[in-house]
N, C-alpha and C positions, 0 to 999 in steps of 0.2 A: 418416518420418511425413508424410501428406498435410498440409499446411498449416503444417509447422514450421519448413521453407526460411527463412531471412532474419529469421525471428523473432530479436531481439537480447537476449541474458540477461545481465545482471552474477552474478559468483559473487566477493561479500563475500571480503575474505582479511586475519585480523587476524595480530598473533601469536599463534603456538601454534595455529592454524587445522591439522588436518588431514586433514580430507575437500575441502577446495577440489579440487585436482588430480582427485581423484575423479568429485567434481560436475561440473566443467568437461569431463573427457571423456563422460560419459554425457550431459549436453547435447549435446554435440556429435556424440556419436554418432545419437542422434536427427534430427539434421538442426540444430540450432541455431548460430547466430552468437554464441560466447560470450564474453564480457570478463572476464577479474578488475580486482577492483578494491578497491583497495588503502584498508586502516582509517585512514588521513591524506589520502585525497581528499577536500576540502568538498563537492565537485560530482560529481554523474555524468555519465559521458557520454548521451548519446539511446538507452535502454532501454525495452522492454519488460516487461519481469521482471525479479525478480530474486533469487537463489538465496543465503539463509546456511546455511553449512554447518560438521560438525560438528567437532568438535578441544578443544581448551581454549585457550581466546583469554586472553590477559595470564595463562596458566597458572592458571585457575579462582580466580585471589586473592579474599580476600572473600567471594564465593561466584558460582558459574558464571554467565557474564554480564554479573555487575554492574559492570564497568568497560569492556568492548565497548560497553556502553548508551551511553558519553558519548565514545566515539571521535566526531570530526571527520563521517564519513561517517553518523552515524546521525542527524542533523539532516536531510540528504536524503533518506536512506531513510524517516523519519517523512511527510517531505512528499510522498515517492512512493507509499507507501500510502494516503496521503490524496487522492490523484488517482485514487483505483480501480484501479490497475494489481497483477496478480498480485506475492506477494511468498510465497516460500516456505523456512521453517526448521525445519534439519534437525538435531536433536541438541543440540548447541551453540548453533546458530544459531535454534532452537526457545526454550530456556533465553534468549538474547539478546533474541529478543521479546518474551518474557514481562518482562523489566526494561525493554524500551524502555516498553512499556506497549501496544505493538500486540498482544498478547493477552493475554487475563484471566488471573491464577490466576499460579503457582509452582511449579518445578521441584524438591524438595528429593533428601535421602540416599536411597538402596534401604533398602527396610523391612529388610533381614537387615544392612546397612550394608556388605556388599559388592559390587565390580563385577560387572557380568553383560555375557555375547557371547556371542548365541544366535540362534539362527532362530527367530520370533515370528509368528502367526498373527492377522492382526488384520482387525475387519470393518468395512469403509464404513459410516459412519452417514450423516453430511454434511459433503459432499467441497464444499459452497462452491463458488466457479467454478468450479472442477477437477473437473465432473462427466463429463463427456468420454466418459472410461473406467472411472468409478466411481460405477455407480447403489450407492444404499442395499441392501445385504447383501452383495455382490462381497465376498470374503476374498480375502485377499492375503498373500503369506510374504516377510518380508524378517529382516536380520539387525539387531539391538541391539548395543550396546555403551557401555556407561553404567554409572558411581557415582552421579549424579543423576538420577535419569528416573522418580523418583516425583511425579505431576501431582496439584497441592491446587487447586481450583477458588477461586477469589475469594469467599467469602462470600456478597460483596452484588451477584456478578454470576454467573447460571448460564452456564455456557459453552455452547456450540454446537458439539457434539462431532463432530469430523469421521471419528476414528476408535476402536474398544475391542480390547482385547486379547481374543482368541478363546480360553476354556478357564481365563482367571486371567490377569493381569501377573504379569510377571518381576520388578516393582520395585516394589512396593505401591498404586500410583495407585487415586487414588481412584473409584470405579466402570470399574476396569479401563479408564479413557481412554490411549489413546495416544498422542491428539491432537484440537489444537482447531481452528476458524476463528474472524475475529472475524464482529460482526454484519451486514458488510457481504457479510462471504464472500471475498475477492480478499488476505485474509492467512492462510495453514495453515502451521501450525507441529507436526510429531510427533516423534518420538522414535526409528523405526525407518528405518532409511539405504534411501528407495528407489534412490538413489543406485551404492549394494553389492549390488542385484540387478538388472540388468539384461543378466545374461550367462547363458545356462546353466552356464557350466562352473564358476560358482558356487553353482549348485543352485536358483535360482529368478530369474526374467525379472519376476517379478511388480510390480518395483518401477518396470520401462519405462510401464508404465501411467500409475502416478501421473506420472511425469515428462510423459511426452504430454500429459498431463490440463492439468496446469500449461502448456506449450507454447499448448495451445489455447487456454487463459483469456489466455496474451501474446497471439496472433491477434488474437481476440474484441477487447481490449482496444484492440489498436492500431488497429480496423477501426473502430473509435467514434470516434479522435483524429481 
């Protein structure tokens, strides 16, 4: 990807994390310079971005997220958000944001109250800095896999929807959202692993996009510092 050379990603890795290894190749496939970095760093290194991704961190205890929220490394990652820099969560790492409190609203049970792993159809609303490769209507196919991935908006705050599920969700969410950004736009958090398509031989490329997309909002980002 033109512009993705030397761009630097952290990919979050708690326990129970298991899409990091995932995440971290398909960055890197891209062209990205990518770090893990580990749930007991206080500090990060000098990033641009930075990738949480899916699994069950501390094993979903309590409920998905809520004890990732008070790892060591999410005091920086709050202050890294807070500096504008892209920060994107996948799954888990979606779920995780939503308790740090970088995005509105709640991940709960699948409305049937079982898991789903499926190839999902879902359309661009507003992709936030991550427009790159994702004007408003682009459809994109990636795959799901989740017991939690039904999205309740915060009541007293209407979300900024970055993505809906095309045709119905898989998991009850509320107006079929997939995913949100917050008000700034430089935090997207969804539910569907672009991560897990970026290959054909997995049945769709579509999720290379979003990831460029992200890439470019690092650039962008780092060309302001």
């Amino acid at each position: 990807m033109s512009g993705a050379s030397g761009v630097r990603v952290g990919v979050l890795v708690f326990p129970g994390s298991l899409d990091d290894r995932d995440m971290v190749r398909a960055f890197a496939r891209l062209g990205a310079d990518v770090q893990p970095v580990w749930h007991k760093d206080a500090r990060l290194p000098e990033l641009d971005g930075i990738g949480v991704p899916g699994g069950f961190s501390y094993g979903d205890y309590l409920r998905t997220g809520a004890m990732a929220r008070f790892s060591p490394v999410m005091r920086a990652v709050v202050d890294f958000a807070a500096s504008g820099r892209p920060l994107l969560g996948v799954c888990n790492g979606f779920q995780i944001l939503c308790e740090a409190g970088l995005l509105p609203g709640a991940l709960v049970r699948n409305r049937d109250l079982k898991y789903v792993c499926q190839d999902v159809r879902v359309a661009v609303e507003d992709a936030g800095d991550f427009r790159a490769e994702l004007p408003p209507g682009r459809a994109l196919v990636m795959p799901v896999k989740h017991g939690e991935g039904a999205y309740v908006p915060d009541p007293e705050h209407k979300p900024r929807v970055a993505f809906r599920y095309v045709g119905g969700s898989p998991n009850g969410s509320t107006d079929d959202i997939a995913g949100v950004t917050n008000t700034a736009g430089n935090v997207v958090g969804l539910m569907p692993h672009p991560e897990h398509a970026v290959d054909p031989l997995l049945g769709s490329t579509d999720g290379g996009a979003l990831l460029r997309s992200f890439l470019a909002a690092c650039a962008a980002a780092r060309a302001r510092r």
